[in-house]
N, C-alpha and C positions, 0 to 999 in steps of 0.2 A: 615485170617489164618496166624499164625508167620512160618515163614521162615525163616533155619536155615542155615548161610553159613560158611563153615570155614573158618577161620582168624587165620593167621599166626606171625602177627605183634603185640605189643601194651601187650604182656605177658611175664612176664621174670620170668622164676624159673631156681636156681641152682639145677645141678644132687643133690640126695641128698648123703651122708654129709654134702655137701658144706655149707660154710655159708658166711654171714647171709640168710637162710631162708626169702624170699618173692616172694609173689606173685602179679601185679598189673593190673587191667582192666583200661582202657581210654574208655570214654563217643567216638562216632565217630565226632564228632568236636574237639575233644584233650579240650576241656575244664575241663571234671573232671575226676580227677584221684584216685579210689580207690587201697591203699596199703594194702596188709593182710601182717601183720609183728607179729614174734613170740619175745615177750618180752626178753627168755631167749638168743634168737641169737643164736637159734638151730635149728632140726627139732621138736622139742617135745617140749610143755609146756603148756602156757599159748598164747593165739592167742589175736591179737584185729587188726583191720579196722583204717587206719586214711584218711582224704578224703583231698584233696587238689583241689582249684579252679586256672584254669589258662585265667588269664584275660588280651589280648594285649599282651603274651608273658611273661607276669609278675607273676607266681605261688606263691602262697601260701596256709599254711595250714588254713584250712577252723576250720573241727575238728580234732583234734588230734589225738584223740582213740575213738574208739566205741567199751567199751570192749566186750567179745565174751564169751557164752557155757550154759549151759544146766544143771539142776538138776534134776535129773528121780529119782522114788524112789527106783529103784534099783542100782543105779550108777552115779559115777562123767562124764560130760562132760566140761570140761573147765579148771582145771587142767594140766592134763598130757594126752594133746592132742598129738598126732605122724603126723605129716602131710606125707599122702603114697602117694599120687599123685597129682598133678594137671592136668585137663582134658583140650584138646585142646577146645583153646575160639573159640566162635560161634560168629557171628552175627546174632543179631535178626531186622526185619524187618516186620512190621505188619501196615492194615490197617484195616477197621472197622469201625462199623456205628452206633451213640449212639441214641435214639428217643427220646431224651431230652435231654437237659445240656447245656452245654457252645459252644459243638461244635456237628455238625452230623457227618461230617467226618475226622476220628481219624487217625493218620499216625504216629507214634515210629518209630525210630530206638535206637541201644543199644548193647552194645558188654554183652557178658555172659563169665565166666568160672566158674566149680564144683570145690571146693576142696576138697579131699578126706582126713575125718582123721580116727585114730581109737583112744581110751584113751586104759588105761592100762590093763585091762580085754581083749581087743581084738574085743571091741565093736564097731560096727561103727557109726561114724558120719557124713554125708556132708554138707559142708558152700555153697550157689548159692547166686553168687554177679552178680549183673549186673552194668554197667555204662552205662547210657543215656543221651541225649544232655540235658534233664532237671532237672538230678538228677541220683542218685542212688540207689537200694535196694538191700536186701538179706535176705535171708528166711535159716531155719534148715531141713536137711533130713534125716531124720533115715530111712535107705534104707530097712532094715532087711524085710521081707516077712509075719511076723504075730507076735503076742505079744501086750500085753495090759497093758500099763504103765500109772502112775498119773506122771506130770512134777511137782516136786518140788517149782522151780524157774526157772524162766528166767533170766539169768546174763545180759542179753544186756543194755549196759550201756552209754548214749553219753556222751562224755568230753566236756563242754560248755566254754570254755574259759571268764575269770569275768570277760574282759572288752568288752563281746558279749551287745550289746543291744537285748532285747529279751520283746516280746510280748505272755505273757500265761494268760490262765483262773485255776480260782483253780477247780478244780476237785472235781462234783456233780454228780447224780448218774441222773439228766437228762440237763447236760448239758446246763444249762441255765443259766453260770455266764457271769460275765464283763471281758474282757481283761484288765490285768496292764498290762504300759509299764516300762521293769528295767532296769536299767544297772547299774552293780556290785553291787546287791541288795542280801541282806539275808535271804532270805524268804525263807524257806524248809518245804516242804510240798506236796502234793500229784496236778498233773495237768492235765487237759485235752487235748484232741488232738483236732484240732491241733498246735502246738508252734512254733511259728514264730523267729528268729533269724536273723539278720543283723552281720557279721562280720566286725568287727573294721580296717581289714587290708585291702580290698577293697571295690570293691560294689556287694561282694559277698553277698545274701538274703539265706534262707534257712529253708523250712517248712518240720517238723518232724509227720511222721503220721506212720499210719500202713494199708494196706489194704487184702482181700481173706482171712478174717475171717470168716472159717468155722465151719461145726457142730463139726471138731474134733479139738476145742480149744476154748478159752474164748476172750473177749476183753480187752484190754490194758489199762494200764495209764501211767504217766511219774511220777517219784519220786524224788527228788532230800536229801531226809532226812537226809541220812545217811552222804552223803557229798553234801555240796550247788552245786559243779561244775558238777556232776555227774547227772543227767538225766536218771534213771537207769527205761524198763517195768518192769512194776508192775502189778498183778495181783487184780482181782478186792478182795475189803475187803467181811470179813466174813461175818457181819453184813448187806451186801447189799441185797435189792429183801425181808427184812424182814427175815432175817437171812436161807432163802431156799438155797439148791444146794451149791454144793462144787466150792469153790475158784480155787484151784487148780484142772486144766483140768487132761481128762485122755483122752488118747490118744492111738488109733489101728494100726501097726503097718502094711504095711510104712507109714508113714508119713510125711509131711513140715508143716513147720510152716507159721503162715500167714507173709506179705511182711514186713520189715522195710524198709520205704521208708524216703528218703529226698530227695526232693523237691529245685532244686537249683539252682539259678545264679542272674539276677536281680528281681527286682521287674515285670514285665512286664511276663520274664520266671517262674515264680510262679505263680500271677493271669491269664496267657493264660493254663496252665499245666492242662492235663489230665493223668498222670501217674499214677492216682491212679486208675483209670478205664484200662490203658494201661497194667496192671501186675494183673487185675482181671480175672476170666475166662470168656467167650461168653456165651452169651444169652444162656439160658435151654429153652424156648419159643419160637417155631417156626412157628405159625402165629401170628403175632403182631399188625395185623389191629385195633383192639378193642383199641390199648392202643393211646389214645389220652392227649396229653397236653390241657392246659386250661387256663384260667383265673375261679374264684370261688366268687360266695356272699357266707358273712357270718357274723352268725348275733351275735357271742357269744361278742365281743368287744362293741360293743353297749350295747348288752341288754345281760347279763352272763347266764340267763333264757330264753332268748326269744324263747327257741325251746320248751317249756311245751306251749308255743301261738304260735296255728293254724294261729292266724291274720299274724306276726310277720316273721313266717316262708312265709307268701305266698307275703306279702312285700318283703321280699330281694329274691324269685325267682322272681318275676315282676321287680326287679333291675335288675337281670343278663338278663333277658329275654329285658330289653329298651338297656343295655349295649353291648348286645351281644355276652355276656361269655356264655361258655356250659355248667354250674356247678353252683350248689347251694348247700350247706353244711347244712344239719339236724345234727347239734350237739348234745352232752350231753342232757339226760332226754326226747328224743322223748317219749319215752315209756309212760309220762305223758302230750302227748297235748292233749291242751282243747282250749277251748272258739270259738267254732266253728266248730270243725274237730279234728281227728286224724289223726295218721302215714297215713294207706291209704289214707283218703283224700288230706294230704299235697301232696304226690306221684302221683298222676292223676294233683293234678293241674299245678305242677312242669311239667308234660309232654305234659300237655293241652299248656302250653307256647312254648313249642320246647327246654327247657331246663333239661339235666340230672341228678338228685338227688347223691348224694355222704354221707354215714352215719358213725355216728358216733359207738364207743365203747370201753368200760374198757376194759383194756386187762384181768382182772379179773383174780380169783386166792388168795391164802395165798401172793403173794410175794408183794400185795400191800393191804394197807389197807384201798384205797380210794377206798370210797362203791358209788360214783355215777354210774349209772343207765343208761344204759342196761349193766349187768355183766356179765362177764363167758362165753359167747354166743361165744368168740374166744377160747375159752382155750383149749380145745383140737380139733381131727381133726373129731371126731363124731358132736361135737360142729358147726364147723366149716362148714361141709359138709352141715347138716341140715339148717344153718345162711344162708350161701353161694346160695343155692336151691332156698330159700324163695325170697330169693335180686334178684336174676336172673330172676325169675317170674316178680317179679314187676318191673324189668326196674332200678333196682340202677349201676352204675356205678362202683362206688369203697366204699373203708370203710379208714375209721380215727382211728386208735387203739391207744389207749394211758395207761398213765401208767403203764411202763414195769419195772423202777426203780433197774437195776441190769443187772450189761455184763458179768455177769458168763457166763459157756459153757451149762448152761439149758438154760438160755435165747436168748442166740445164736443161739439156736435150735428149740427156741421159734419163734424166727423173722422169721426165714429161710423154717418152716414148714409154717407158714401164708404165706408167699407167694410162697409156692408150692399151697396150694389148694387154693389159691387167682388165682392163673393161670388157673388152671383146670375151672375154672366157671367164665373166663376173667373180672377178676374182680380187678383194680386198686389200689394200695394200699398208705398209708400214716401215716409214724409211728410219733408221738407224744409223749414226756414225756417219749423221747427215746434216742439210741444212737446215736454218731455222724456216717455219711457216712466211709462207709468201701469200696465202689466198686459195692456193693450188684446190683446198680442201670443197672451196664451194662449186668451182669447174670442174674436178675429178670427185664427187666424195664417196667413191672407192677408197680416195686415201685418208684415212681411218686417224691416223696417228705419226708423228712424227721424234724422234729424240730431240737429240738440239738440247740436252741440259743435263749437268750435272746432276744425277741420278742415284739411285738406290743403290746402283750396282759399282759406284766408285768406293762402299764398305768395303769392297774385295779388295783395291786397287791400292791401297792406304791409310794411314789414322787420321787424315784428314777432314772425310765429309761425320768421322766421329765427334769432331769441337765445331765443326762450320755450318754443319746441317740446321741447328735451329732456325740460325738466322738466315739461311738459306733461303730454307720451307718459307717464311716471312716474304721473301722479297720476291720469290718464282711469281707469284698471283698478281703483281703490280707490273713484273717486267715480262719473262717469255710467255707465260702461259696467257696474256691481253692476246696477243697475237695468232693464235693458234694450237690444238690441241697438242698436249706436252705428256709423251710418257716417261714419267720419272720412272717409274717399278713402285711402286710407294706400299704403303701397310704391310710394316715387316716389326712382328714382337720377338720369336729370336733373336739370333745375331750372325753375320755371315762370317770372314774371316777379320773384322775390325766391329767393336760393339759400336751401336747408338746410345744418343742418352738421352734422348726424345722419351717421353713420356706413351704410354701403351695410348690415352687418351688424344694425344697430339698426332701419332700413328693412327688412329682407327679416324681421325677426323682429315688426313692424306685424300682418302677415296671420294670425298667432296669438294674439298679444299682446291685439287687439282684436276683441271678438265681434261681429257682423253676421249677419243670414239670406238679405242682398244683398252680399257683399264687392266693393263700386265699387275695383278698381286705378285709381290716377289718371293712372300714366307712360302718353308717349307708346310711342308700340309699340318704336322705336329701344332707350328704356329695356328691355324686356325683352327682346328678340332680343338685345343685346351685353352678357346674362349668360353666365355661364358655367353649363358642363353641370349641375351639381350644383344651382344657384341657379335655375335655369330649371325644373329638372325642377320640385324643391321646390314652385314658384309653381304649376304643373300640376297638383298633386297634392293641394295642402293644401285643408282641406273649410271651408266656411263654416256647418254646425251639427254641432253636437258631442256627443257622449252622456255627458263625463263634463269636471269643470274641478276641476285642482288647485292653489294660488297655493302655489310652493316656496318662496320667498322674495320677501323687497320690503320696501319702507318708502317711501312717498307723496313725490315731488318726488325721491328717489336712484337705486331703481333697481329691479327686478321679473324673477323668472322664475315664469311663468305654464306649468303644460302642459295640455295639452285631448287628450282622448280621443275617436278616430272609429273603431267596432268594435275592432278589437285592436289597432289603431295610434298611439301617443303624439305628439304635435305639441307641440314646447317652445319660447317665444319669450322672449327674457331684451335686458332693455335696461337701458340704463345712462345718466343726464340729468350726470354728474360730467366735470369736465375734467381731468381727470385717468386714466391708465390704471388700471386694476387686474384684479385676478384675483377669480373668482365658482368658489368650491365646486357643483357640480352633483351633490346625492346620487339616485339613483336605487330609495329606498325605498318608492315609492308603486306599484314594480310588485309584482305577484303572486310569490309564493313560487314558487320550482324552472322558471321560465321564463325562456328569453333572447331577447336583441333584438339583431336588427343598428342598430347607430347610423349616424345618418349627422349627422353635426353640423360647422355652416356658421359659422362665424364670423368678427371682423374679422382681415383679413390684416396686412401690414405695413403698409398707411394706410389713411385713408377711405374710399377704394376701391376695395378689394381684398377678395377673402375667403382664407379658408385651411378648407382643406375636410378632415375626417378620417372614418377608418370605421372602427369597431368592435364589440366583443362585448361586451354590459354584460347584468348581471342585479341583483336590488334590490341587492344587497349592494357595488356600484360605485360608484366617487367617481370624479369627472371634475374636473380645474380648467382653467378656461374664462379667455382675456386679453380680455378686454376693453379695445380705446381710446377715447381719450377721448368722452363720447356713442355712445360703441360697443351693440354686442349681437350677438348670434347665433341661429339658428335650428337645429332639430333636428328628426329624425323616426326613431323607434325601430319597426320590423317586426320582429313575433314571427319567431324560427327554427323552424323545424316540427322 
């Protein structure tokens, strides 16, 4: 529950005339400091946000401006703003329990104040900024009690300073490009969330998203077109979902907008952050027994067909069933196996093992033209209801919807209503060929897993993610996967239709590395049966939600050691994107005082496909040096000694 206390301190407004006109929130560590300053140096005008980091006592500005206001199609908001009040700052103080992700138990704090304006008609507007020890957000509030308006545009605009280094993906309608990295680069153009930012003047880091995207608005992008430095939301284009549904949201009266969140300080304060979940709402699901994390076989990476084969489907259940995962994935085209069996008989044998089925399907519709098979069957909630019934009978688990291809405010409503009746008939859920994580996870966490990234399964597609995957793997843990659970398909020693050249060690340190509340393996079964004992067990073992995440090292595109905590067990996954070998310091200060662990740490052997396995006794006070080859890594897992 948040708790709201007043705060006296940390806000300064002039009576007004006075000027200059500002108002400012302080994070409760004094490290970040949002300013709302009116351009004109009045009370009335033009408004914008500049955020400053204070690092050791040494302040600077991070962003400049974040310009501010609103285009309704009845009226200007950002203009000829009046600021009439500012409301005494609150502290907020919240704790909370996630059933998946990076952490179980969630703890914020965060200073808040409204500010009150009206534009020149007399209309209102409210600004709600928050400052938090991780970051900042602020949302729009049109307080007015009823009225049904389209938003024109959104003017929110960040100032990116050229000599920011900055890590973006360009902007696709599923999400599934490469991060470049630039600094004072020209590129203008449309980007996805989320963008990553290092500031040139400290070691201030800073990740740009949005979260509590609801049915009364659309999803986001970042733009920079109009001017390179400028990072302006954008609405999604016309064109998208196959030119269905309007671009521009309309919106019922009162109103907020969803979060503008940054995400800020070091690198460590980014990859540990849940504030995107922190400034979402709680759970609408209130028994949440059913909803279990997993580990998943799946056979589409192997064989892109193998779910029209009976055989092939009852092979990677018999994998998760020797592995000991809960889940096996009936992909695309069930609706045509053969060679043995259909849909029911695959489903009795899946449960003759003690393993739970999970299915696939098109989100279907006009707004996508890809006709693969089972279609429609989600599209609406008669659809839904009937689909929903039948899965329930037989014992399915959850469903895989893909194809949604559009973050207008139909499709928003689109997601949001699957998992309303995904809940109603406890049923799991896992969008694909979707958008990136909004929050959705802590109000629905039925929804298990999301794509949103360039993945395991683009080997099929290309010889691409063959040379770009190292440094890929590198930079997912700093940029999408901060924001919410990310199923790449990850730990694959095989090869599908395009080899890797990731290292077997860098592959088995994937299942840590990367967070999921559905962890999809993509190798065929062969792949895992012809590991070795230690490497096998590992895969058996290791948990896909986690109670605790600590980023030990890294730097975006080089290399990462990440560990995650499940009850009193440590899970360490460290990879390396360089062609070159080297050696990685592993301090183990982040355990508790006067307690030991047995290690068991997996790493690369004499070549890429090898491991070389060690066991020992570490407690904080232990330093381990780990070799690394080239695109190498390694995995670990530390058990308390009683």
């Amino acid at each position: 529950m948040i708790k709201y206390k007043a705060f006296a301190v940390l806000i300064f407004i002039s009576a007004i005339p006075a000027f200059p006109q500002k108002v400012t929130v302080v994070s409760p560590n004094n490290k970040i400091i949002v300013d709302l300053i009116n351009r004109q140096n009045t009370d009335k005008g033009e408004w914008f946000l500049k955020v400053s980091y204070n690092d050791n006592n040494a302040t600077s500005v991070v962003i400049p401006e974040i310009i501010l206001g609103l285009s309704r199609n009845d009226q200007d908001f950002s203009k000829d703003l009046k600021l009439l009040k500012s409301g005494k700052q609150v502290q907020i103080t919240e704790q909370y329990n996630l059933l998946h992700g990076k952490r179980s138990a969630c703890s914020n704090s965060g200073n808040e104040a409204v500010v009150y304006f009206e534009n020149s008609r007399k209309a209102k507007l409210n600004l709600i900024i928050r400052a938090y020890n991780d970051g900042m957000t602020f949302r729009y509030e049109f307080p007015d009690k009823e009225g049904s308006f389209v938003i024109k545009d959104e003017l929110t605009s960040y100032n990116i300073p050229s000599s920011t280094k900055r890590w973006l993906e360009k902007w696709n309608t599923a999400n599934e490009g490469l991060y470049s990295v630039m600094n004072d680069d020209n590129t203008q153009q449309s980007w996805g969330y989320p963008a990553l930012f290092d500031s040139p003047d400290n070691d201030c880091w800073y990740l740009i998203h949005e979260a509590d995207v609801d049915r009364n608005y659309c999803g986001s992008k970042l733009s920079n077109t109009d001017d390179k430095s400028f990072y302006k939301i954008t609405f999604p284009y016309p064109k998208d979902g196959n030119g269905l549904g309007e671009s521009a949201p309309t919106i019922n009266l009162p109103w907020k907008s969803p979060w503008r969140v940054v995400i800020m300080g070091t690198l460590s304060d980014i990859v540990e952050s849940t504030l995107i979940h922190d400034v979402s709402p709680p759970s609408v699901i209130k028994n949440t027994d059913w909803i279990k994390p997993g580990l998943v076989s799946w056979n589409y990476w192997s064989s892109n067909h193998g779910t029209k084969d009976y055989k092939i489907v009852c092979d990677f259940a018999d994998l998760a069933a020797s592995m000991g995962w809960p889940y096996t994935l009936i992909d695309w085209e069930w609706d045509a196996m053969s060679n043995g069996g259909n849909l029911d008989d695959a489903i009795k044998y899946i449960h003759s093992l003690g393993v739970k089925p999970l299915i696939w399907y098109n989100s279907g519709g006009p707004h996508t033209g890809v006709r693969s098979t089972p279609r429609d069957r989600m599209l609406t909630h008669e659809n839904r209801v009937e689909e929903f019934t039948k899965l329930k009978k037989m014992g399915v688990a959850g469903v895989k919807v893909d194809f949604f291809e559009s973050e207008k405010q139909d499709m928003i409503r689109y997601y949001l209503d699957i998992l309303d009746d995904a809940a109603q008939f406890e049923m799991m859920v896992y969008f694909h060929g979707c958008i990136v994580p909004r929050g959705w996870e802590r109000t629905y966490p039925n929804l298990m897993t999301l794509e949103a990234v360039r993945g395991a399964e683009w080997y099929n597609n290309g010889p691409d993610l063959t040379t770009t995957a190292p440094e890929h793997n590198t930079i997912l843990p700093f940029t999408r996967n901060v924001v919410g659970p990310m199923d790449y398909t990850p730990v694959t020693f095989t090869n599908s239709q395009y080899p890797h050249i990731t290292s077997f060690g860098h592959e088995l340190a994937l299942s840590v590395v990367f967070e999921s509340g559905l962890q999809h393996l993509a190798d065929r079964p062969e792949g895992y049966y012809g590991l070795p004992d230690a490497a096998r067990t590992f895969l058996k073992e290791v948990p896909a939600a986690w109670d605790d995440t600590k980023l030990l090292d890294g730097y975006p595109g080089r290399d990462l050691i990440i560990a995650r905590r499940k009850g009193a067990q440590w899970y360490i996954g460290g990879i390396s994107s360089e062609r070159f070998e080297r050696t990685k310091n592993l301090n183990f200060n982040f355990l508790p005082d006067n307690k030991k662990y047995k290690l068991t740490l997996i790493a690369d052997g004499k070549h890429d496909k090898d491991f070389s396995t060690q066991y020992k006794v570490v407690d904080k006070s232990s330093t381990l040096s780990i070799k690394l080859l080239r695109r190498g890594g390694f995995a670990a897992v530390l058990k308390p000694l009683d």
